[in-house]
Steps between C-alpha positions, in 0.01 A plus 500: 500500500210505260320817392170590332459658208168570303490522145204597280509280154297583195184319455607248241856457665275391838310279340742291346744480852143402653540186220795459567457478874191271429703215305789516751235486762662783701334849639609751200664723786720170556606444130579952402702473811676176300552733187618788673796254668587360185498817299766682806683168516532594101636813527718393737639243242558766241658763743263752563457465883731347747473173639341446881759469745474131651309549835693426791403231722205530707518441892158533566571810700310778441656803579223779562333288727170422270467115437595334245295554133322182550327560823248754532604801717447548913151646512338361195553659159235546240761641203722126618183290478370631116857492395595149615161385390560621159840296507344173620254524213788544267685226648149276506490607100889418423447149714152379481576148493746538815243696695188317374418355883514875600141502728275788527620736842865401416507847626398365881780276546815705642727224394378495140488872494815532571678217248327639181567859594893353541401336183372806307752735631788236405402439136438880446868530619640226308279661149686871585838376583563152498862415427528149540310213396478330831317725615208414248586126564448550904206707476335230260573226741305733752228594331469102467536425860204706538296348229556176692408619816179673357409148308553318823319752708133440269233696495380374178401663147175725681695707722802589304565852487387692124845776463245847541427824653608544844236367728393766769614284788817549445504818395330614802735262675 
């Protein structure tokens, strides 16, 4: 499970993970959460924390009877909707190319709502605790099934959807 943190960075230290971000062509929040992996995956290497514990298998049960991460709560959820949003921009930003046939009011479509929400909430998982390689390979191959089916689907280059604020239709849901 994947947790927010904020952090406050000095000025100049900003501005330069804002360049960064830029020539990677990912949202800044997107690449610090990058360093901060790589820097505890460090420390684990050296000894200083202990490793994750492999996560066990997942059933697709969920035991508290909420749904699953990836589809937005019985009754409508405001905190769900900014939060996923935030991770399908993120994924958008890590994949542009695979998600460039993404159309405007993506957002409308239950089907599609629900397959990059599974999408987010899968590479987030895979990023915090990913064990085995397969796992990148199989959510690659997904992510690429869906670029397909986006491609084939058309819209053209006018109503593809610009990564951005959360639009007040769907907020208001």
């Amino acid at each position: 499970m994947s947790r927010k943190y904020q952090v406050t960075l000095p000025g100049p230290v900003a501005e330069q993970l804002e360049q960064l971000a830029a020539a990677t062509e990912q949202p800044p929040t997107t690449l610090a959460g990058q360093f901060v992996r790589s820097e505890v995956a460090r420390a684990v290497a050296d000894g200083k924390v202990r490793p994750l514990r492999q996560l066990p298998a997942t059933t697709g049960r969920v035991m508290d009877g909420a749904r699953a991460r990836w589809l937005e709560p019985y009754g409508g959820d405001a905190d769900w909707r900014a939060d996923m949003w935030g991770q399908i921009v993120a994924l958008h930003g890590r994949y542009p190319k695979a998600l460039a046939w993404l159309q405007e009011g993506w957002w409308n479509d239950e089907e599609l709502l629900e397959t990059l929400s599974a999408l987010a909430v899968w590479r987030a998982e895979i990023d915090d605790a990913g064990v085995d390689s397969r796992e990148e390979l199989a959510f690659k191959l997904q992510l690429r099934e869906l670029s397909q089916v986006l491609r084939q689907a058309g819209g053209g280059v006018t109503k593809a959807w610009k990564p951005g604020a959360l639009p007040d239709e769907w907020r208001d849901g």
